[in-house]
N, CA, C and O atoms as a CHARMM CRD file, in Angstrom:
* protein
*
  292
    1    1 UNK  N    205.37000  47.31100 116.84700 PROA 1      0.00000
    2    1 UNK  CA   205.83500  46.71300 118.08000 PROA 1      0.00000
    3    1 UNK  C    204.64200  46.12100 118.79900 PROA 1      0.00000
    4    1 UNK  O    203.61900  46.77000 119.01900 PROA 1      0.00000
    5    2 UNK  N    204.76100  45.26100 119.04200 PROA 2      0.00000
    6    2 UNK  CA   203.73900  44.11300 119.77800 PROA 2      0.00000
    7    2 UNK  C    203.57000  44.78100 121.87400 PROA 2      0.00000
    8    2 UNK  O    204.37800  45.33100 122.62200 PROA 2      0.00000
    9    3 UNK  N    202.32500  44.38800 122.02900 PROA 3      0.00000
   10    3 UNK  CA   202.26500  44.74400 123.59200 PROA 3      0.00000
   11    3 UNK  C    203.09100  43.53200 124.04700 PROA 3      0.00000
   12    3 UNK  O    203.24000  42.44000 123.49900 PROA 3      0.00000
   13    4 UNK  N    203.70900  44.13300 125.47800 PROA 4      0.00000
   14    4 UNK  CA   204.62400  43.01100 126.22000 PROA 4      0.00000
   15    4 UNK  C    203.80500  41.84800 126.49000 PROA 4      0.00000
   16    4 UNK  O    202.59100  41.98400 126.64300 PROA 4      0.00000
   17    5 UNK  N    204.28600  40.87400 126.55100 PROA 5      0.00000
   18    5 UNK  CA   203.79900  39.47600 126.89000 PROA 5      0.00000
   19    5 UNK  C    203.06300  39.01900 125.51900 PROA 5      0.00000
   20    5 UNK  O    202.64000  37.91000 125.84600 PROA 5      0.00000
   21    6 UNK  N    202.79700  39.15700 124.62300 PROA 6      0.00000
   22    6 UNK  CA   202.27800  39.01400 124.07100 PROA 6      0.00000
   23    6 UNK  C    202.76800  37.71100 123.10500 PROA 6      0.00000
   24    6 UNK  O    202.09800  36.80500 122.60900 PROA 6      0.00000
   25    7 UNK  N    204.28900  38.01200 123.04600 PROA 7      0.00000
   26    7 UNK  CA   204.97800  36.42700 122.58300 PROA 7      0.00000
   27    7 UNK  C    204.80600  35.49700 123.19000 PROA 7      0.00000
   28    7 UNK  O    204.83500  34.51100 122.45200 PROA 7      0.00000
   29    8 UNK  N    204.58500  35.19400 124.45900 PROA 8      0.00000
   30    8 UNK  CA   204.68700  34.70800 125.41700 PROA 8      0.00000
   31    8 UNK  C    203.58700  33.71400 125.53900 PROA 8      0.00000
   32    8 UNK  O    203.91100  32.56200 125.82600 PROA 8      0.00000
   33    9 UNK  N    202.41900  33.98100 125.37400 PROA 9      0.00000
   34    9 UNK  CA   200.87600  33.52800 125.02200 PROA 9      0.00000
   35    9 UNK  C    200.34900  32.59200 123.76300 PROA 9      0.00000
   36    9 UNK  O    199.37600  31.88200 123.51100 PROA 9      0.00000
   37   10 UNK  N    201.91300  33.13200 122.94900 PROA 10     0.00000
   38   10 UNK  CA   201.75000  32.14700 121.50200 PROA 10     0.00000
   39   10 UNK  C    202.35900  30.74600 122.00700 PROA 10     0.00000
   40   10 UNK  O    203.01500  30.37800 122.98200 PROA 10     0.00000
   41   11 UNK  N    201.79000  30.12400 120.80500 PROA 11     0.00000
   42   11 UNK  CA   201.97800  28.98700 121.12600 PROA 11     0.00000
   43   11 UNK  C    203.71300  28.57300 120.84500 PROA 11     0.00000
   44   11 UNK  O    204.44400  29.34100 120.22100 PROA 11     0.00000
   45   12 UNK  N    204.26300  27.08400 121.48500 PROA 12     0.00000
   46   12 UNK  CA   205.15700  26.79700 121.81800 PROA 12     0.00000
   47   12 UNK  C    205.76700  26.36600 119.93800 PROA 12     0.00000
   48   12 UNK  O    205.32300  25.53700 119.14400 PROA 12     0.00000
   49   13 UNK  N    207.03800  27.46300 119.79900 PROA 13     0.00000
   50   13 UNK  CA   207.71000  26.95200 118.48100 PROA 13     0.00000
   51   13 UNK  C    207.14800  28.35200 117.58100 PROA 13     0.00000
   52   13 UNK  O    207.69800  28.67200 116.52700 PROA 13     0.00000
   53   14 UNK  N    206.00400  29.10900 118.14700 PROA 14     0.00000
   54   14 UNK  CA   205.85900  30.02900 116.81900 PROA 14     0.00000
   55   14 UNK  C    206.98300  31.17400 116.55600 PROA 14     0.00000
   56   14 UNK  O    207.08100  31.75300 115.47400 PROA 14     0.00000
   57   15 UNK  N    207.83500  31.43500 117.70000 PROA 15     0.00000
   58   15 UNK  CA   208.99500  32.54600 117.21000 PROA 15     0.00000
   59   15 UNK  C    210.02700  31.78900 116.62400 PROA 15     0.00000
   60   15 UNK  O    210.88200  32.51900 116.12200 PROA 15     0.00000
   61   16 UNK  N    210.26100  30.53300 116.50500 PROA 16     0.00000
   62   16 UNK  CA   211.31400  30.15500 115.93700 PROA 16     0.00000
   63   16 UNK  C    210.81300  30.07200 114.28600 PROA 16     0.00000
   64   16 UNK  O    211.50400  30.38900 113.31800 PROA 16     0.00000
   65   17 UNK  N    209.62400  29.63100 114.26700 PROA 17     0.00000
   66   17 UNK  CA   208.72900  29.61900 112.74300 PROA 17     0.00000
   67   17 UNK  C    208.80300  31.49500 112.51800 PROA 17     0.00000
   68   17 UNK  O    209.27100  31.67600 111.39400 PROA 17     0.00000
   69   18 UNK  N    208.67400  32.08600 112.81300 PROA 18     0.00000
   70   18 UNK  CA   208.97100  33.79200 112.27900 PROA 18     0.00000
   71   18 UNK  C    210.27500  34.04400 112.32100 PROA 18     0.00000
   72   18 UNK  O    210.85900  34.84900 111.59500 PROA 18     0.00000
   73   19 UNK  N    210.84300  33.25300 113.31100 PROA 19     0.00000
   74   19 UNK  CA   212.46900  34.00400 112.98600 PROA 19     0.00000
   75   19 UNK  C    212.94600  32.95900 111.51900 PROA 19     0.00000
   76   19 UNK  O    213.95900  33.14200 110.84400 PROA 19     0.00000
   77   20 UNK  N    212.21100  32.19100 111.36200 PROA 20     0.00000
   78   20 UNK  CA   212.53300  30.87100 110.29700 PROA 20     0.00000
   79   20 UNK  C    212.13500  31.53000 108.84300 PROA 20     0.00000
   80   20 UNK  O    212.66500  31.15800 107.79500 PROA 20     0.00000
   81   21 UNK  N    211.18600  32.50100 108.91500 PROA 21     0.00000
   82   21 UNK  CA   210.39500  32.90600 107.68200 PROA 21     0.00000
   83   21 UNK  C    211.05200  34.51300 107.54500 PROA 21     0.00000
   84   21 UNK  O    211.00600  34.99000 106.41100 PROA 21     0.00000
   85   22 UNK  N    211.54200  35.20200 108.43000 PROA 22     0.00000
   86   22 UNK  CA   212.40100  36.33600 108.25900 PROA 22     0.00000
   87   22 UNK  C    213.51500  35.69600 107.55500 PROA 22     0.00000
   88   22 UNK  O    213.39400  36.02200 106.37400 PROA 22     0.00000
   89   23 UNK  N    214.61800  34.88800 107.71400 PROA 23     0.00000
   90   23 UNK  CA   215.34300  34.03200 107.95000 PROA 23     0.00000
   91   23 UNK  C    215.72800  34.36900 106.36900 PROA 23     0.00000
   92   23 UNK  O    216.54100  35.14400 105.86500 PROA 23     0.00000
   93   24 UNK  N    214.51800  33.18800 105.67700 PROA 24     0.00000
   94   24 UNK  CA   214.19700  32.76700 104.17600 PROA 24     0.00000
   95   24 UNK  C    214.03900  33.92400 103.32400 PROA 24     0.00000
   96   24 UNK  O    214.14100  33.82400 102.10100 PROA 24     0.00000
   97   25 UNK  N    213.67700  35.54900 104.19400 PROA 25     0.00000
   98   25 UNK  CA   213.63600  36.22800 103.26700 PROA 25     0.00000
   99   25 UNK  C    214.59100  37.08800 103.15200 PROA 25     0.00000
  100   25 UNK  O    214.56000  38.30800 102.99600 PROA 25     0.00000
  101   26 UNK  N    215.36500  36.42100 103.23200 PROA 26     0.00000
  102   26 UNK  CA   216.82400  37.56600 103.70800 PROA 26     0.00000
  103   26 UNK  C    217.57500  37.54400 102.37500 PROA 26     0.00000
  104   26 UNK  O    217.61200  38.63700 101.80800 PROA 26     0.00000
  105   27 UNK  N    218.03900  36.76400 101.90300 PROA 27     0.00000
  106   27 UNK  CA   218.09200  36.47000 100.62600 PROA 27     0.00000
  107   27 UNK  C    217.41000  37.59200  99.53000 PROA 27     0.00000
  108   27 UNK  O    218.10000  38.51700  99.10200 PROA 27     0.00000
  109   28 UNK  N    216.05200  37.42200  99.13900 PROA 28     0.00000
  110   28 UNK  CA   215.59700  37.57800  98.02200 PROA 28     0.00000
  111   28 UNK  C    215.53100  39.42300  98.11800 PROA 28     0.00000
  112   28 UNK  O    215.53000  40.23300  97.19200 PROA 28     0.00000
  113   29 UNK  N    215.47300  39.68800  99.81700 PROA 29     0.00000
  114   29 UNK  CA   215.72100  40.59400 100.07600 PROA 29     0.00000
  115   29 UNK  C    216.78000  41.74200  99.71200 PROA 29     0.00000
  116   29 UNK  O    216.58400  42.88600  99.30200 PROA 29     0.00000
  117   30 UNK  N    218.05100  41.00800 100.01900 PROA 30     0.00000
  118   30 UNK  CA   219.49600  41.77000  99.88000 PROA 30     0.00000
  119   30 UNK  C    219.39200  41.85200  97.88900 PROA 30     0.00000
  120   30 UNK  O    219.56400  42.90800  97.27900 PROA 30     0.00000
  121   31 UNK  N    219.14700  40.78500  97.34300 PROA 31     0.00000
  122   31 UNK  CA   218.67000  41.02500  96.14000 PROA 31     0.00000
  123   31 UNK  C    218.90100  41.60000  95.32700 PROA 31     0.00000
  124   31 UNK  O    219.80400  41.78300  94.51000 PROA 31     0.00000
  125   32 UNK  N    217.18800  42.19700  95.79800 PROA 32     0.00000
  126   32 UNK  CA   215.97300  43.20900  95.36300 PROA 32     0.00000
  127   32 UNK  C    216.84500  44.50600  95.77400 PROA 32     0.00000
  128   32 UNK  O    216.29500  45.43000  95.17500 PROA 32     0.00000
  129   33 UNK  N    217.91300  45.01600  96.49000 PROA 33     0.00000
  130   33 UNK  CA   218.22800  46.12600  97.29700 PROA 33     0.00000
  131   33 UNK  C    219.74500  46.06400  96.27000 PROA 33     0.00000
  132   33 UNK  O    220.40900  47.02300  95.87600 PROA 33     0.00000
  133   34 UNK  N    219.90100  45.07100  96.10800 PROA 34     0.00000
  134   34 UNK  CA   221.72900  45.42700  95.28700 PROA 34     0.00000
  135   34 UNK  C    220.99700  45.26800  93.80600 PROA 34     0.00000
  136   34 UNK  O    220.79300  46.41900  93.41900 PROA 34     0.00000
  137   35 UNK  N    220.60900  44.50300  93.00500 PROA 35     0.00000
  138   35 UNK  CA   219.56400  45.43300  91.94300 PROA 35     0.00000
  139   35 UNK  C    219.05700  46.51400  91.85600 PROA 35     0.00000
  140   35 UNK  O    219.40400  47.09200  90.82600 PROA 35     0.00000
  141   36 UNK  N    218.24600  47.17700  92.59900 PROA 36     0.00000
  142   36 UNK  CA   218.06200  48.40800  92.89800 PROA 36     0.00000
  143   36 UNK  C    219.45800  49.80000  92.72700 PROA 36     0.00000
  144   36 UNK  O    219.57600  50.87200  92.13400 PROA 36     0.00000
  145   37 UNK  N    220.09200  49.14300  93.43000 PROA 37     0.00000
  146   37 UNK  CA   221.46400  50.13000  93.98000 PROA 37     0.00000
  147   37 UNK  C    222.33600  49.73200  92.10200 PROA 37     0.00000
  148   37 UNK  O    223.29900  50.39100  91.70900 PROA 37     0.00000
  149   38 UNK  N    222.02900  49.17500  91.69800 PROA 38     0.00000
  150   38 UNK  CA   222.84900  48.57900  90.13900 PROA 38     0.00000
  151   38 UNK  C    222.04200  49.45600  89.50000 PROA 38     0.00000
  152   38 UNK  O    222.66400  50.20000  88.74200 PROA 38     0.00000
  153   39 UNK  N    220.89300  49.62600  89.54100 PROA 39     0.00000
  154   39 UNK  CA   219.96300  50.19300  88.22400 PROA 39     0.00000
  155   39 UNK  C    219.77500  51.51500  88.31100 PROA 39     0.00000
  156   39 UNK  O    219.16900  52.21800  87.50300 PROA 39     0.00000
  157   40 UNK  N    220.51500  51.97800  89.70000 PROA 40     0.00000
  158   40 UNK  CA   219.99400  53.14500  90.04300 PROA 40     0.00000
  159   40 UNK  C    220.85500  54.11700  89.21400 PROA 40     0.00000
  160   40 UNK  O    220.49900  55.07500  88.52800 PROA 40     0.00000
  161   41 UNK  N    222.43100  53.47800  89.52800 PROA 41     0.00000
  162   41 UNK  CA   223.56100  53.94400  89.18500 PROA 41     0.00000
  163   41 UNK  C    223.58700  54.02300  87.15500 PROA 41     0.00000
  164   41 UNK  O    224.03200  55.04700  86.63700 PROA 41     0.00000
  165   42 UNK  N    223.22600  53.20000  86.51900 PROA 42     0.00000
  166   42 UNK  CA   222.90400  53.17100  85.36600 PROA 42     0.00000
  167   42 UNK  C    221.94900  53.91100  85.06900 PROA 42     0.00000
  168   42 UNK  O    222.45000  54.56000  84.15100 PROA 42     0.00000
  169   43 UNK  N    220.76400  54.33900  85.20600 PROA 43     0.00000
  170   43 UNK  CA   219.75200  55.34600  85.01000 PROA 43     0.00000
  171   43 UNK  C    220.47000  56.89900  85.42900 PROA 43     0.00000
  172   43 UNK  O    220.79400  57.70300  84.55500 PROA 43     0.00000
  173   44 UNK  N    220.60800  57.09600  86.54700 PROA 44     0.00000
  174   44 UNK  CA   221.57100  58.43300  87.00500 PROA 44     0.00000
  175   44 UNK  C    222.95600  58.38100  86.59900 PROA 44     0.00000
  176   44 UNK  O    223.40200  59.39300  86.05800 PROA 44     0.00000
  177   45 UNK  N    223.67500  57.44200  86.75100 PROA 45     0.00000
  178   45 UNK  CA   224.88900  57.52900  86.30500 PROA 45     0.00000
  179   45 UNK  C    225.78500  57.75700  87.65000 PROA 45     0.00000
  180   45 UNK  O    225.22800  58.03600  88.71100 PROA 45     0.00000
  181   46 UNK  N    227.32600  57.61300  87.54300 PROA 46     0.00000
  182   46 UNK  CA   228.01800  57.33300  89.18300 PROA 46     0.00000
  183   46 UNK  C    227.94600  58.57000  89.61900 PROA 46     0.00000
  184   46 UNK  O    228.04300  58.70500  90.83900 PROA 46     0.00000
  185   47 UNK  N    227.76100  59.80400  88.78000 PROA 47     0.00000
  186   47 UNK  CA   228.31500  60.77200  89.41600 PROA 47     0.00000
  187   47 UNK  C    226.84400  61.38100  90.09800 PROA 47     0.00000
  188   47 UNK  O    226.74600  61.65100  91.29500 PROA 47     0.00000
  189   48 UNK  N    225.82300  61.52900  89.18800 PROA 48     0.00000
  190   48 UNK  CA   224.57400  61.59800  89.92000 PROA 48     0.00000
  191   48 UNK  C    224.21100  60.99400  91.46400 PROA 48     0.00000
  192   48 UNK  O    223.78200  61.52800  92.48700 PROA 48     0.00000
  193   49 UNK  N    224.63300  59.49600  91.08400 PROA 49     0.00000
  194   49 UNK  CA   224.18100  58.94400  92.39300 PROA 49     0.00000
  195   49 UNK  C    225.57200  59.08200  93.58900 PROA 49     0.00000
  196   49 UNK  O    225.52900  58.54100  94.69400 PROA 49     0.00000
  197   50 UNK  N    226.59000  59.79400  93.16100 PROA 50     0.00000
  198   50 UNK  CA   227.29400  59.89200  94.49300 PROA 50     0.00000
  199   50 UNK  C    226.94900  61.22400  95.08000 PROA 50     0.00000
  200   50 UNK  O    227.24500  61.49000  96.24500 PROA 50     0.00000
  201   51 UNK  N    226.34500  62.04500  94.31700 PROA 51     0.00000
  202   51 UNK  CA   226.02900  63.46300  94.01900 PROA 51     0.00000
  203   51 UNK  C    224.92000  63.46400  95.37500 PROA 51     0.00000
  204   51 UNK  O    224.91000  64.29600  96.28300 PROA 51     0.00000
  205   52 UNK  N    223.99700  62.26800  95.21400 PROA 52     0.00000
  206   52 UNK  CA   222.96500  61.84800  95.99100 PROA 52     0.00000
  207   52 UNK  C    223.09400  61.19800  97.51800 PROA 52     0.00000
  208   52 UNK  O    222.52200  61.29500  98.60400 PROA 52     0.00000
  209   53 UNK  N    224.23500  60.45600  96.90400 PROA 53     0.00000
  210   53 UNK  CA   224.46900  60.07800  98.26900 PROA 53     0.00000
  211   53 UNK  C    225.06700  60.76900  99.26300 PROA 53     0.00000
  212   53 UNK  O    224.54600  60.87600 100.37300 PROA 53     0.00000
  213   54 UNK  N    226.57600  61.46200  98.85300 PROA 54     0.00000
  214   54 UNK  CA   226.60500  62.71600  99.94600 PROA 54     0.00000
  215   54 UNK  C    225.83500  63.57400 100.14300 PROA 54     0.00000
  216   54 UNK  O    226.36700  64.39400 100.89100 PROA 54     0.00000
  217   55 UNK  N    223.99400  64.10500  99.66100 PROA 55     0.00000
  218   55 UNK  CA   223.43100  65.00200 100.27300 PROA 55     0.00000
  219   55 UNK  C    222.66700  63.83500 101.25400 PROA 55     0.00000
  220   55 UNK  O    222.29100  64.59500 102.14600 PROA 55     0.00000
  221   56 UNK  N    222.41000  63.10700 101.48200 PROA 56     0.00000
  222   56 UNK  CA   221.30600  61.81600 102.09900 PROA 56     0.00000
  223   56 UNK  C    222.69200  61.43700 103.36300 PROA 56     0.00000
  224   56 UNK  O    222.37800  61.32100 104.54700 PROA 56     0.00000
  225   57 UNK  N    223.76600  61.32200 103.04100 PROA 57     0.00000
  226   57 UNK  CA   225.21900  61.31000 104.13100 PROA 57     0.00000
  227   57 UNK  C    224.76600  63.14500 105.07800 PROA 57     0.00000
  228   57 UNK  O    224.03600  63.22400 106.06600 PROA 57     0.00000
  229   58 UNK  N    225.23700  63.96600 104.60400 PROA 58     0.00000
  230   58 UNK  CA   225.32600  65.53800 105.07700 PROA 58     0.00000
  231   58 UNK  C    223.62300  65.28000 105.89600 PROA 58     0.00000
  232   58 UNK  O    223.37900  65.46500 107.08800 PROA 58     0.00000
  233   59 UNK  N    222.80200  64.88700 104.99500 PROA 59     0.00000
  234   59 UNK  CA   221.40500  65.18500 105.73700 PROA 59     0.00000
  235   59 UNK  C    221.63800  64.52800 106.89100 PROA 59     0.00000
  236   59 UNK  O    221.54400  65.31600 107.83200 PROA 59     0.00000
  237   60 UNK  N    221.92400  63.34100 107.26000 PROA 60     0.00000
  238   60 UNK  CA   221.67500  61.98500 108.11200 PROA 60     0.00000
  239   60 UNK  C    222.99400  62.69000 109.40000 PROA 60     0.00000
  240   60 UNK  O    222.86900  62.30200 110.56200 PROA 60     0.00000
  241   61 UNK  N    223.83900  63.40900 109.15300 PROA 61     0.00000
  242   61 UNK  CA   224.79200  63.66900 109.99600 PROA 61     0.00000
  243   61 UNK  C    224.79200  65.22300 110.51900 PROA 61     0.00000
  244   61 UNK  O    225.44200  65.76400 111.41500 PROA 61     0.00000
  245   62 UNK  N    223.87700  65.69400 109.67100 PROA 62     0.00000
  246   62 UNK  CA   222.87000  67.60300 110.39500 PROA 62     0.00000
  247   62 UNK  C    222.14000  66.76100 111.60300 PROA 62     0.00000
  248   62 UNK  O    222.25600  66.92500 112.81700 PROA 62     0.00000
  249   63 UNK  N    221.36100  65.82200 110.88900 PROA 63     0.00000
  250   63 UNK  CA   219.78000  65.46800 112.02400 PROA 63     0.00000
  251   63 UNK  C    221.02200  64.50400 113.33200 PROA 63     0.00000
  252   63 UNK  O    220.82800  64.81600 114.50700 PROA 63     0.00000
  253   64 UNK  N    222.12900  63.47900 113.07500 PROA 64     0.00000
  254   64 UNK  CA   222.78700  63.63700 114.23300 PROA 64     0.00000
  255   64 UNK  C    223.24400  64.15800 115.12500 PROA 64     0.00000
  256   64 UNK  O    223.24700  63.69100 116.26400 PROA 64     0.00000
  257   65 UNK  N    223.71700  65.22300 114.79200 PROA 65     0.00000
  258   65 UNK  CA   224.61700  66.58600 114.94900 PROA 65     0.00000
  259   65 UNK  C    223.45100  67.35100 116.19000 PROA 65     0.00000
  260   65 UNK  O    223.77300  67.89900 117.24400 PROA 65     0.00000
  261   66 UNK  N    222.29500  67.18800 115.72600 PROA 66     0.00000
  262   66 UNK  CA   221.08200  68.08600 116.26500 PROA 66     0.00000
  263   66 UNK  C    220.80800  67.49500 117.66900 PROA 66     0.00000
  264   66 UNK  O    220.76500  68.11300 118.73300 PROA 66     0.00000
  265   67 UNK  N    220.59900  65.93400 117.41400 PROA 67     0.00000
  266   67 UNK  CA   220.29300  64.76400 118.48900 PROA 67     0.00000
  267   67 UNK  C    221.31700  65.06800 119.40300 PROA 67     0.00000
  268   67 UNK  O    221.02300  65.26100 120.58200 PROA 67     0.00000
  269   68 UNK  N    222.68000  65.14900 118.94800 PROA 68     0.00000
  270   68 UNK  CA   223.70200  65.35500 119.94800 PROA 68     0.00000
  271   68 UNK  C    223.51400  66.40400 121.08600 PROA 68     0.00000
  272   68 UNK  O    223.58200  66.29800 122.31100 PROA 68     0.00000
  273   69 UNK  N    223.21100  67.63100 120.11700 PROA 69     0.00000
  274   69 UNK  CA   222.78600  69.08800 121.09500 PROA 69     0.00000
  275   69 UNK  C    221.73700  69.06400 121.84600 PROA 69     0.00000
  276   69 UNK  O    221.68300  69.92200 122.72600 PROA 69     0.00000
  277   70 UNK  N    220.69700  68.16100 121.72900 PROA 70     0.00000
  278   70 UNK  CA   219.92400  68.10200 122.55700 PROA 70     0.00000
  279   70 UNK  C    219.49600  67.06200 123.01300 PROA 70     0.00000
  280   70 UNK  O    218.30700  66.75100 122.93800 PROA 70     0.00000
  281   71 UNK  N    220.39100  66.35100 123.56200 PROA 71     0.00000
  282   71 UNK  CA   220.91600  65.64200 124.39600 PROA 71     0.00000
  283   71 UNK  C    221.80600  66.16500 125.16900 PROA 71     0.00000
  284   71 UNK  O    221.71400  65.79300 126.33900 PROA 71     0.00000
  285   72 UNK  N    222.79800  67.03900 124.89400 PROA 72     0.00000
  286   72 UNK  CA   223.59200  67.10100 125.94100 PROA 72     0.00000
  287   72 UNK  C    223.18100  68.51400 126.93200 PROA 72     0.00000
  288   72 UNK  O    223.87800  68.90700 127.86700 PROA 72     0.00000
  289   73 UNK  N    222.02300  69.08600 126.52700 PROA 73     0.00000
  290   73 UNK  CA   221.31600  70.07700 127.50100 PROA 73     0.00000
  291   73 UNK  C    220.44200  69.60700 128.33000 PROA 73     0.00000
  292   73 UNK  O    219.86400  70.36200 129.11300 PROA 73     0.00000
């Protein structure tokens, strides 16, 4: 995260050139991530990787679960 003002000081057109170059990599991005998620399932197999995914689901919804409780004290 950048200090405040700090966009601000750049020159005129450079956030549209970064939001332009995020933009372009969005693509090659999603990809690289659904290849991944294809090869994963073939190496482990469906039942492995669902095996995986509900403990990474259960984990992600304990550490919510926790945030909730302490928050509401």
């Amino acid at each position: 995260m950048s200090p405040p003002g700090v966009s601000s000081r750049l020159p005129s057109g450079t956030g549209r050139a970064f939001a332009g170059l995020l933009h372009a990599g969005t693509r090659p991005f999603d990809i690289v991530n659904y290849l991944g998620a294809v090869g994963a399932v073939r190496v482990l197999g469906p039942c492995r990787m669902a095996a995986m995914s509900d403990r990474v689901v259960a984990h992600l919804d304990f550490h919510r679960r926790r945030l909730t409780l302490t928050e509401t004290r």
